[in-house]
N, C-alpha and C positions, 0 to 999 in steps of 0.2 A: 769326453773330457770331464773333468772335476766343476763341479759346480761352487765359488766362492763366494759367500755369504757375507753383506754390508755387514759393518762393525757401530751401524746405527742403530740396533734394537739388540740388544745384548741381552733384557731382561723384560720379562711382561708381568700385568697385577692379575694375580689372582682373585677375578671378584667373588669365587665361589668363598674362597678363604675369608677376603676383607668382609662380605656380608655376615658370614660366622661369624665373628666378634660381637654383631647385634645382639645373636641368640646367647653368645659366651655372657655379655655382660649387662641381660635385659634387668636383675635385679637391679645394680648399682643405677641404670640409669632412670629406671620409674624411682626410685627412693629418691633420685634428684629431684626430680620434676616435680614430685610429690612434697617434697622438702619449698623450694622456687613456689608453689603455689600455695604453700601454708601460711608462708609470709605474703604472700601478695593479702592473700585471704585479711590477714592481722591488720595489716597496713589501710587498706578499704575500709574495714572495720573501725579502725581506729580514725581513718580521716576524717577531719571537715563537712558536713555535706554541703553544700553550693547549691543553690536556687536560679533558676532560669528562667523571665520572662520579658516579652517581645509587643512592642506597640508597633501600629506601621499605620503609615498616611500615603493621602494619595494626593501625587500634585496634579491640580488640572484649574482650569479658570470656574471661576465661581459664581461671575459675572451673569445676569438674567439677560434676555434677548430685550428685555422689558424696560430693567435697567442700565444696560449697557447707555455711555454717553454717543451721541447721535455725531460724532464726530465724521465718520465715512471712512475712516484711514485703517485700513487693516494692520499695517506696522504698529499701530499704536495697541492693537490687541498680545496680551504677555506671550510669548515664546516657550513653548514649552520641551524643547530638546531635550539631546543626553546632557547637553551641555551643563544645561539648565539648572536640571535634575541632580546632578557632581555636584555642583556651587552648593545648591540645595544641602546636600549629605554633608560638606564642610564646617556650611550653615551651622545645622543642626548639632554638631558637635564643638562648637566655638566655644571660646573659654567664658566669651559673656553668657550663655546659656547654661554653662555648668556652675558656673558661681553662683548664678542666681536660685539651680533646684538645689544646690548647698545648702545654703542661705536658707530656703524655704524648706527643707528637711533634716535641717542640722546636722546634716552629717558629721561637723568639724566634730564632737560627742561622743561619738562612736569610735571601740578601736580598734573596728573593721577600715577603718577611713585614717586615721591619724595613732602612729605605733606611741606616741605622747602620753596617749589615755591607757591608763591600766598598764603602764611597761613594767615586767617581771626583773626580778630581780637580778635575773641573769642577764638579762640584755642590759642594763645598767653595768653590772659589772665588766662583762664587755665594750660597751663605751667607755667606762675606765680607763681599763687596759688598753684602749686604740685596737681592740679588734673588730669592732664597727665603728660605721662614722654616725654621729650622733643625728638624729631628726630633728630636735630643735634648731638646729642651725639653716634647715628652710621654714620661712614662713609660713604658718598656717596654712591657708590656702594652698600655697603649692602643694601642700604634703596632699591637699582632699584628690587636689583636681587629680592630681597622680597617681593615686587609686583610683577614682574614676574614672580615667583614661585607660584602667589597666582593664578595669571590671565593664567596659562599653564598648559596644560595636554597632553602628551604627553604617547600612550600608544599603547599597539601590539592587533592588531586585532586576537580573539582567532581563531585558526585552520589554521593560515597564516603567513607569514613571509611580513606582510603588518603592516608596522606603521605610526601612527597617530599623527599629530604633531596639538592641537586643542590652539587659545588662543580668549581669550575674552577682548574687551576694550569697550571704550565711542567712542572711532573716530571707522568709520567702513573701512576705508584708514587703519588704523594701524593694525585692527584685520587682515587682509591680509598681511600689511607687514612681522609681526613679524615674521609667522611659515614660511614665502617664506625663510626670512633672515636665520631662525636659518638651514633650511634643505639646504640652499646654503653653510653656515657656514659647514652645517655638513659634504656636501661633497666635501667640500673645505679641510677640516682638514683630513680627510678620503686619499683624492691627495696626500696631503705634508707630511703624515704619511709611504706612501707609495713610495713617493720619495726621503726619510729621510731613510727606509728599504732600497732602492735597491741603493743609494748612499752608505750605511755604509758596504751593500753588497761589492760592487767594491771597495771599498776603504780596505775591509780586504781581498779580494780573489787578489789582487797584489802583495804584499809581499809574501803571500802562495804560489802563482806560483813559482815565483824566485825561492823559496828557495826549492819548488818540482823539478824542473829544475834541477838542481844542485846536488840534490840528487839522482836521476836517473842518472845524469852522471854517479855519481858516483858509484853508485850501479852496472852499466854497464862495470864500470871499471872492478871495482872487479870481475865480472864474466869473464871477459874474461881473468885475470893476472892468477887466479886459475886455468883454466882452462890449460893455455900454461905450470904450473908451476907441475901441476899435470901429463900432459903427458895423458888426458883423451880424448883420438880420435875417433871422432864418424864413428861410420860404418853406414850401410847402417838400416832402421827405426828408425835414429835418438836413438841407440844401443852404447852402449860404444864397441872400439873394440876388447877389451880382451874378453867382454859377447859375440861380437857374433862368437868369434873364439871358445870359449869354447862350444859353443852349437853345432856349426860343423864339432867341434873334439867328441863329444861323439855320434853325429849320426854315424862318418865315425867308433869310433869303435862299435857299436852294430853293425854295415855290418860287419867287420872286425869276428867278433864272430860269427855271423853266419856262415861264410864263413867256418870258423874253425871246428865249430859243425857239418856242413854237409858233410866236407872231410873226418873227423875223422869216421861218423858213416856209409860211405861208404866202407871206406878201411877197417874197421872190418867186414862190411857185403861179401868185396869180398872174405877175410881173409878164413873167416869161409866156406864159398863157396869153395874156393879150398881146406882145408883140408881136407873137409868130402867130396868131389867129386861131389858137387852139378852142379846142374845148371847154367849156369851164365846170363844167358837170362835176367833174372830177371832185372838186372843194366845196368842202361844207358850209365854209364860212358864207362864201358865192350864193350856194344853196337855200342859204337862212335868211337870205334877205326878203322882205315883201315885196320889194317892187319886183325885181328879180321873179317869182313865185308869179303872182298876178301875167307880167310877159309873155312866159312861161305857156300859161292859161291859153289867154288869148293867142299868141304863138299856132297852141293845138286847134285853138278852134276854125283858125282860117287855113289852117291845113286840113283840117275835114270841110270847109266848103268845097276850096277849092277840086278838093277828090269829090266831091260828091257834085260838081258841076263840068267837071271832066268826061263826064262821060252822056251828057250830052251835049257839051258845049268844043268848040274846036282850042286852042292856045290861044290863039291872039282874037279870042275874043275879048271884048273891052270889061269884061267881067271878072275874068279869071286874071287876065293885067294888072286891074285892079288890086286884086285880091292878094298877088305876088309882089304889088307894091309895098302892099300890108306889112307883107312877111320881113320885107329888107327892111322895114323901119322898126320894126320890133326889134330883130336882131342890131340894130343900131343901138336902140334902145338898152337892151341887157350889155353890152359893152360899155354904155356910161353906167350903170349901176356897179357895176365889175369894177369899174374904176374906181367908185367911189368908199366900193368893199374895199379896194385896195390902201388906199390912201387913210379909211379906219386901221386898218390892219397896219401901217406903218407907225401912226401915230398911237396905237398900244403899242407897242415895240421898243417908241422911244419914252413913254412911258414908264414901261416894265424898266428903262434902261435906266432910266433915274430913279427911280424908287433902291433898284440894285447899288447905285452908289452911296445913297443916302443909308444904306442898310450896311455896307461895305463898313461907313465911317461910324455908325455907333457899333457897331462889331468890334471895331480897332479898340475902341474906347470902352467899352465891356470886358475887352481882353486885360489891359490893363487894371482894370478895378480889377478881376479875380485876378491876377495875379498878385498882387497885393493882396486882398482876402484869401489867396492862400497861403499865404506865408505867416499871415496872421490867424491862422486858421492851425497851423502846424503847433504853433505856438499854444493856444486854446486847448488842444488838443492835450497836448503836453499837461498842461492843469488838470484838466480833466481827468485823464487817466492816475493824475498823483492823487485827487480827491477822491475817485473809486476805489482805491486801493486802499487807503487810509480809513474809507466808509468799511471796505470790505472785513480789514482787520478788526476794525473795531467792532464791530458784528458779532466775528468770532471770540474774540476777547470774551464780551460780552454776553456769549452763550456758554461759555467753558466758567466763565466765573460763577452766571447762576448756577450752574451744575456742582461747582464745584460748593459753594456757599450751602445750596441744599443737602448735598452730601453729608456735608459736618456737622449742621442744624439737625439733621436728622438721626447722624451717628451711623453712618450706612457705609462699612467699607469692607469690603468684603475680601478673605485672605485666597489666595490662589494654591489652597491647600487644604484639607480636611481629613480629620482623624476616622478611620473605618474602622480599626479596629484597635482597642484598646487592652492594653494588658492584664491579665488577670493573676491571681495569688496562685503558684503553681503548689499541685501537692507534691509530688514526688521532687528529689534531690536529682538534679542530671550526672553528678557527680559526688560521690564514687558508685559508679555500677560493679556491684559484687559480681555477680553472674559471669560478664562479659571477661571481666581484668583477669578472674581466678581463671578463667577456661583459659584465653590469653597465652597468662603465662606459664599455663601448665604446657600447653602445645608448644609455645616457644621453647621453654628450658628444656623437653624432653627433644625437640630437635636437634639445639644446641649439645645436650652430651650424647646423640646419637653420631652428630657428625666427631665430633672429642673422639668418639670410641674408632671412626672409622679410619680419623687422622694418627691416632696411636699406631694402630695398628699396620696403616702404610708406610709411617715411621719406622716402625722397628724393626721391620723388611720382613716381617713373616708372610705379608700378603703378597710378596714377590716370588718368580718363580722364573728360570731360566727360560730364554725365547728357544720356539721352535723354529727348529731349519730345514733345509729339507736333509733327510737321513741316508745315509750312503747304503747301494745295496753291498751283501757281500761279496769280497773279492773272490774270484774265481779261476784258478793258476791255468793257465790255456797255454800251451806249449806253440813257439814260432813257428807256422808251417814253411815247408819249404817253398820256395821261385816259383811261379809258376808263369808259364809264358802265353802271353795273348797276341793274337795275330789279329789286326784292324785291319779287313777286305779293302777299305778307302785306297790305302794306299800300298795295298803291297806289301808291305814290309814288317819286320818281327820285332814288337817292343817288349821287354821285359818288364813287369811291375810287380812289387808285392803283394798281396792280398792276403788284407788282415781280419782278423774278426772285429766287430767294433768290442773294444778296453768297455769294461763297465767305469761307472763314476768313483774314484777314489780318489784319496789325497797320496802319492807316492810315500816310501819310508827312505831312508839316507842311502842303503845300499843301492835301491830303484834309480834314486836321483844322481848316485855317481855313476852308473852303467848310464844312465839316458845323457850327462854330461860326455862321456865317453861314447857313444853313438853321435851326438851331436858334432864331435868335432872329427868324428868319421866321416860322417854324409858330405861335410864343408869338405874334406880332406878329398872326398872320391868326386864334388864337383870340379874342383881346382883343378882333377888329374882328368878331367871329363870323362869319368866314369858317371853309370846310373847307380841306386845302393842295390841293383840286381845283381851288377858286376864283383862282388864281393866270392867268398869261396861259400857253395851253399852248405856247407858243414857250419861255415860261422855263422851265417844267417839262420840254420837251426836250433842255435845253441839255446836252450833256454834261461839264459843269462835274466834278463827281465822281460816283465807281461809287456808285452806290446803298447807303446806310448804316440804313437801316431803320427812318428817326427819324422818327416822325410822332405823333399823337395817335387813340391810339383808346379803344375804352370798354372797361368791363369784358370784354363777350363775346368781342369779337374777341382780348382778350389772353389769355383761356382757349383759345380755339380756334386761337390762335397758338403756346400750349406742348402744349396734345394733339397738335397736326399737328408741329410742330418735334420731339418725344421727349423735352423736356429735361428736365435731370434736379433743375435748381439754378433756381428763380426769384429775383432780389435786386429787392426793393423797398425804395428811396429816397426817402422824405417831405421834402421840404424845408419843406413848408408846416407841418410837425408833427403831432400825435396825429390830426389831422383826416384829414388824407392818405391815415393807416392806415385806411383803410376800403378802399382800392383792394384790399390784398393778400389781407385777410379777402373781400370778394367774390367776387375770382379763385381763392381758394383752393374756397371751396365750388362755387362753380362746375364747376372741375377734379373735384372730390371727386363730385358729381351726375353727370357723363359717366361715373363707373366706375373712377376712379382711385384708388390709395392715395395720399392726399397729408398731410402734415404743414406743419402751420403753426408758426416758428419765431419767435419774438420776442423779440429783442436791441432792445427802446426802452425807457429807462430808466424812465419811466414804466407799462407793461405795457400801451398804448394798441391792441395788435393783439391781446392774448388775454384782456382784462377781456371783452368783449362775448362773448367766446365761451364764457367758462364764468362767467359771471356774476358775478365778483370777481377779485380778484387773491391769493388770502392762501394757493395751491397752491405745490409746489417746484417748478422749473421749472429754467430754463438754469443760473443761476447756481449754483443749490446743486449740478448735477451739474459745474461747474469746480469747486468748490471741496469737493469729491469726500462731500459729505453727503447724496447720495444717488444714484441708481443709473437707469438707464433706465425700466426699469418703473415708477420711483415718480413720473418725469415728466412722462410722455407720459399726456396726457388727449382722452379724447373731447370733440369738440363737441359746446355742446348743443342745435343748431339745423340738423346735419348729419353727413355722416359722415366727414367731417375730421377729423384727429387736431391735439393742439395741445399745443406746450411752450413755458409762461408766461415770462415774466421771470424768477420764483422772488422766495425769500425770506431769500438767502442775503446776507450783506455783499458790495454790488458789489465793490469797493475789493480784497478777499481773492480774488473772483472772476475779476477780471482780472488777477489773476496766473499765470493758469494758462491766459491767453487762448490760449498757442500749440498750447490741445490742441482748437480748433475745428477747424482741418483733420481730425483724428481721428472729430470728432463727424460733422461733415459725410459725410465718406467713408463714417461706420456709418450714419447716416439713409439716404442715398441707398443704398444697401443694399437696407435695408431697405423702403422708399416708391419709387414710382414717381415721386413728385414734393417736395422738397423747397420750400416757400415764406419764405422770408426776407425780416421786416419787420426794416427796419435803421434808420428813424426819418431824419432829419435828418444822413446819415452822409455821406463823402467816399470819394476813391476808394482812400484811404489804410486805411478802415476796414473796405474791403468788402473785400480784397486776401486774407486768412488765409479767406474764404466762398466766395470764386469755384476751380471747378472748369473740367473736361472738361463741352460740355452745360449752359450757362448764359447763363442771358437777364437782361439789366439792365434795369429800368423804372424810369422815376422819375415818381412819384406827384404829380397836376396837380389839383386844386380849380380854381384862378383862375390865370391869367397872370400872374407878377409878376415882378421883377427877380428873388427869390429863385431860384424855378424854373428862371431862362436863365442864373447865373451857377452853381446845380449840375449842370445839362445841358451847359454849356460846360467845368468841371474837368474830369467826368467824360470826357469824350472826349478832353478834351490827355491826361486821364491817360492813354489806350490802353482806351475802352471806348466806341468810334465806333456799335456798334449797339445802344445804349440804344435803349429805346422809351417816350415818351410816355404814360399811363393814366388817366383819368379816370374816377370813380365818377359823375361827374354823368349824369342820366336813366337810370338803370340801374335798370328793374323787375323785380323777383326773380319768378319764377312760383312759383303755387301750394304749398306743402308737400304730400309726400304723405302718406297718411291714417296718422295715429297719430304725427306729427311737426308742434311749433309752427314756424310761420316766423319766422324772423327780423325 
């Protein structure tokens, strides 16, 4: 088939041509350049020179570790941020500071400074006329500082607490003077700012004192009158002395109750001891008596007679009787003394017991007194802390005022800023640099009429030159061979088909296209009759009327096996018949897709009649939404889901917004075919006007046949007047699809 060439690149630039022009017109443009840089030259020459010099200070504190005031408070230490440093740069260019190196370098004089002094004649005449507005009409001043302003730049070196104080004049004396003046200005004013603080210091911490004085008196007063008047006597840790008499009236009675508790449970334990005939060994108190002790003695010693006359003497002898009488009066004996333990032991008991009450009752009444001296104590307290506080102020007062007094006496104030480097008389002018400006503008101007020459030139279309297409080979007259008949073993039986040479690539002439119009509504005419075009007379099928145009009717397979064999890249299918039709493209497509191929199915029919069956609805993005740029490739392209055909919908985007952007198909098409080995294009009921922006390099036109009808042979007859003679006829009818393979529904 004929290959149809977009009608978007009609014409291409010749760069070899458009560069020519440089060489055509290299005199006119150095003479330019040459000319642009003679005047630059003049003009340098002739300007002004301008002077540039630069002071710059460093702010940091100044302050000696030595002299620093002994205050403690690191807040009170200057802050030296960006912040700072900004305020600083504003500072330094404030209108007080330029009035004053005015002032002190008279600049009002000069008429660098004020257009007043020395105005020519002409500029008077001009003010005349109202073509300038006159200078006298601002004040003095304003006129300096606004040259000043214009001739100053003043500004913070980034990453540093380092400023720049830069100015520019005609005198190279003054470009020095000015930034010396203003940074002397500045830490002049910096001084008196500082002596103006520590002056208004002293002057309010005077009165403060007095009246802190005074107040402390008084406050001291007060402490001590409440004090005599309250009766609040301190003891020893600085203790009121009711509290500490109360605290060593309730230790002496916790001893006192011990005292009590141990007599008490002694004299019941000797109690019960001597009533029931015990022991008494056991108690110390028993123990410690003398009489007791001595008994005790004698006790032992008549129990060693007795054993020592035991053993020669018999029991009842009058000896040892005796001697056992001994023993029971003794033991009588230690039972009065026991007694008598006891009856001490009770009467410390009731002892301890009264003492406990007697301590009970000045407790009660100690409690009382400190509770009163503490409330008078809270009270006291209160004083106190208002007179420490008053002492403490005035202390610091105190200390901040001599400091401050010394200060001033001394003349000691020092600025949180210093000059490091100062400006010097510069020699050379920074402006006008001859060298730089003339080279400049010679580079630029000769730029500028390089490109002039280039723009001419593309302008007057000589640098243009017809686009290359691809070029048709020659036609080569190939006479119609005869029928020839093939017999498919499959099935038995004897099919007829033509077999043509493949047409080379040309565009038909008028007579081609009436003979291919009149074949076209042959073939329609021999379907209708159900004839094949073998069934014709093989004399007419010889005739060589026209070269072979490739129009016949075949079915699905052979038009899949007609774009694997052929390479192509673009298939267009043409429904005339409507959504029914679309079944041709959809079969051909998987078809293609089953041999091994990537192919995409593309569907431009307003209704979505070619990619509802393939993904089961219509309500995906698809073509449109990607014209009308609301979605992207990826979010287009869908698998089939009855093969492995790829497929983009109609979409769901507003057609109408859509085809506005219709001229970016050529775009889409060229990235499909890229991408896919075979692009498939159902176009619906389209013309040859429609398919024009889809046809490529490698593209086969079919138009889609259900039944033979006038509609079919009057879109088969456009299409080829319009220059697409090797359309090909396709029919879905008898087309049985084989088997699906396993794990895959068929269609």
């Amino acid at each position: 088939m004929s290959s149809v060439q977009s009608s978007a690149a009609d014409v291409d630039v010749d760069l070899r041509q458009l560069f020519a022009s440089l060489a055509r017109n290299w005199l006119w443009i150095l003479l330019g350049a040459l000319v642009v840089a003679g005047l630059a030259l003049v003009l340098t020459w002739l300007a002004t020179p301008l002077y540039k010099s630069e002071t710059r200070l460093l702010i940091e504190a100044r302050e000696s570790i030595f002299t620093r005031p002994n205050t403690g408070n690191e807040a009170d230490r200057p802050n030296l941020d960006e912040e700072t440093v900004a305020s600083q740069v504003e500072l330094i260019s404030s209108t007080n500071i330029l009035k004053q190196v005015a002032q002190q370098l008279n600049l009002a004089k000069l008429a660098e400074f004020d257009e007043t002094v020395n105005m020519s004649p002409i500029s008077r005449l001009l003010i005349l006329a109202g073509l300038k507005s006159d200078p006298n009409e601002i004040p003095p001043e304003e006129r300096v500082l606004k040259k000043m302003r214009e001739k100053l730049n003043v500004y913070r070196v980034e990453r540093s607490r380092v400023i720049g104080i830069e100015f520019s004049s005609r005198d190279a004396k003054l470009a020095a003077d000015v930034p010396n003046a203003i940074a002397d200005a500045y830490i002049s004013m910096q001084r008196s700012a500082k002596q103006e603080s520590n002056s208004e210091a002293t002057d309010w911490l005077a009165p403060e004192i007095a009246d802190l004085s005074k107040g402390v008196k008084d406050a001291e007063a007060k402490v001590a009158e409440f004090r005599a008047q309250s009766d609040l006597l301190i003891g020893q840790n600085n203790a009121v002395l009711a509290t500490q008499q109360l605290s060593e009236m309730s230790s002496e009675l916790s001893r006192v109750r011990a005292n009590r508790a141990s007599a008490e449970a002694t004299s019941q334990g000797v109690r019960k001891a001597l009533q029931s005939g015990g022991s008494l060994d056991s108690f110390p108190e028993v123990q410690a008596s003398a009489a007791i002790q001595r008994l005790r003695d004698r006790e032992g010693q008549i129990k060693s007679d007795i054993a020592d006359l035991s053993t020669t003497l018999l029991e009842n002898h009058p000896r040892i009787r005796s001697l056992r009488s001994q023993l029971t009066d003794i033991d009588r004996q230690i039972r009065a003394e026991a007694q008598n333990v006891l009856s001490s032991l009770v009467t410390q008991a009731q002892t301890a017991q009264e003492r406990e009450n007697q301590l009970v009752t000045d407790l009660n009444r100690l409690k009382a007194e400190s509770a009163r001296a503490g409330e008078e104590q809270v009270e006291l307290n209160a004083l106190e802390r208002d007179a420490a506080a008053k002492r403490q102020q005035l202390e610091d007062y105190l200390a901040r005022y001599r400091e401050a007094a010394s200060r001033q006496g001394r003349n000691y104030l020092p600025v949180d800023a210093r000059i490091f480097s100062r400006a010097d008389v510069p020699i050379e002018p920074y402006f006008p640099k001859i060298v730089p400006i003339v080279s400049a503008a010679f580079v630029a101007s000769l730029l500028i009429m390089s490109i002039f020459a280039l723009l001419r030139e593309l302008f007057s279309g000589r640098a243009m030159r017809p686009a290359r297409g691809p070029q048709p080979e020659p036609v080569r007259q190939v006479p119609m061979p005869a029928a020839q008949v093939v017999v498919e073993p499959e099935a038995g039986e004897m099919h007829q088909s033509i077999v043509e040479p493949p047409a080379p690539v040309r565009q038909p002439s008028g007579d081609e296209r009436a003979a291919a119009v009149r074949k076209a509504a042959a073939l329609i005419e021999n379907a209708s009759a159900g004839r094949s075009p073998v069934d014709e007379p093989e004399a007419e099928i010889s005739k060589p009327e026209v070269p072979s145009l490739g129009l016949g009717e075949i079915d699905v397979e052979k038009a899949a096996d007609r774009l694997i064999t052929s390479g192509a890249a673009r298939a267009i299918f043409i429904s005339p018949e409507g959504d029914e039709a679309a079944a041709s493209s959809i079969l051909v497509a998987r078809e293609v897709a089953d041999a091994g191929l990537r192919v995409l199915l593309l569907d431009l029919t307003a209704s979505g009649a070619a990619s509802r069956p393939m993904l089961d609805g219509s309500s995906q993005a698809g073509v449109t939404n990607l014209l009308a740029s609301e979605a992207q490739f990826s979010d287009v392209i869908h698998a089939d889901h009855y093969s492995d055909c790829h497929v983009i919908p109609a979409g769901t985007a507003d057609p109408v917004r859509a085809m506005r952007a219709a001229d970016r198909l050529p775009i889409i098409m060229q990235s499909l075919t890229t991408a896919y080995d075979l692009v498939v294009v159902e176009c619906g009921p389209a013309d040859a006007d429609g398919i024009r922006r889809l046809v490529g390099e490698a593209t086969e036109v079919f138009v889609s046949v259900l039944e033979p009808s006038d509609a079919v042979t009057d879109a088969a007859v456009k299409l080829i007047e319009s220059g697409y003679p090797d359309l090909v006829l396709v029919t879905p009818a008898g087309y049985g699809r084989p088997g699906a393979p396993l794990g895959r529904s068929a269609a």
